[in-house]
Steps between C-alpha positions, in 0.01 A plus 500: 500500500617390836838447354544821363377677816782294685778619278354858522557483949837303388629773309362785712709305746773451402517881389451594844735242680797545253534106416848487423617123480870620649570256792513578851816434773463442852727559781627201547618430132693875564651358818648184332659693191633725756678215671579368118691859468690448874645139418550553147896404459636658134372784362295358202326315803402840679445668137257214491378501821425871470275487175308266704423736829454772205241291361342395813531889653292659203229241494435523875177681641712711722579863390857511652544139356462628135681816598791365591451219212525836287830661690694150494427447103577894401820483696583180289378632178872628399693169562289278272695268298266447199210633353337218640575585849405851373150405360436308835595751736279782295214247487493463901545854563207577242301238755621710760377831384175322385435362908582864614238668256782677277318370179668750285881398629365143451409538096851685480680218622288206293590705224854514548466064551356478146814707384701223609202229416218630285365174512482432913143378563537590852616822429182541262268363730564749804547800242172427409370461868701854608289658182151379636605610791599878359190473312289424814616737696458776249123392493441488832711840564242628214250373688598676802536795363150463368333451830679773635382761246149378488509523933598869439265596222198309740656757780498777319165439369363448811663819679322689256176350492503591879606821443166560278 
């Protein structure tokens, strides 16, 4: 009994925290790719080197960070040489849009990955979390809503009970 009562407060949660298992980047990580981008010699070296502050700039806790994680990959989007490029530059950006709450832009972009790889577990797995997510927030805005309807009903009830 115990056991199930644990996984009942797990899962309430979890619902309520958004556990997404989607790493984290810190500043410092950012500051070294940046460096990786300023000494980087040929250009397959800074291509390189700028996938890497990509990844670094969406998975970072800082607003601007993903923001300008999203700028840097859309501006690239054009020049990629392969589908794979392609796929990997739509995935970040979809991690981008995910950080910043744009949970619909997010699912767009998985979906156009699994064009390219219908198959991607990583793609899968975050389309899946950006779902729960769209799902959770419907419930809750339903909830809201809710609240809000039954605090004007209780007004209004109450206005004219005092009326009487």
């Amino acid at each position: 009994m115990d056991a199930k009562i644990g996984k009942f407060f797990e899962s309430v949660g979890s619902f309520f925290s958004g556990g997404d298992n989607i790493p984290w980047c810190d500043r410092d990580i950012i500051a070294g790719c940046e460096r990786e981008v300023a000494e980087s010699g040929s250009q397959e070296q800074k291509s390189e080197s700028l996938m890497r502050l990509s990844w670094a700039l969406v998975h970072s806790r800082q607003a601007e960070d993903v923001n300008r994680g999203i700028a840097m990959l859309e501006a690239s989007l054009g020049s990629s040489s392969s589908p794979l490029q392609t796929r990997e530059k739509l995935y970040l950006l979809a991690v981008g849009y995910y950080r910043n709450g744009d949970y619909s832009k997010s699912r767009q972009l998985l979906e156009h990955c699994l064009e390219i790889a219908p198959d991607w577990r990583q793609a899968l797995s975050l389309k899946k979390v950006v779902e729960d997510r769209i799902a959770k927030d419907g419930v809750i805005g339903i909830g809201i809503a809710a609240t809000a309807v039954g605090l004007l009903v209780g007004g209004i009830a109450a206005a004219v009970t005092r009326k009487k």
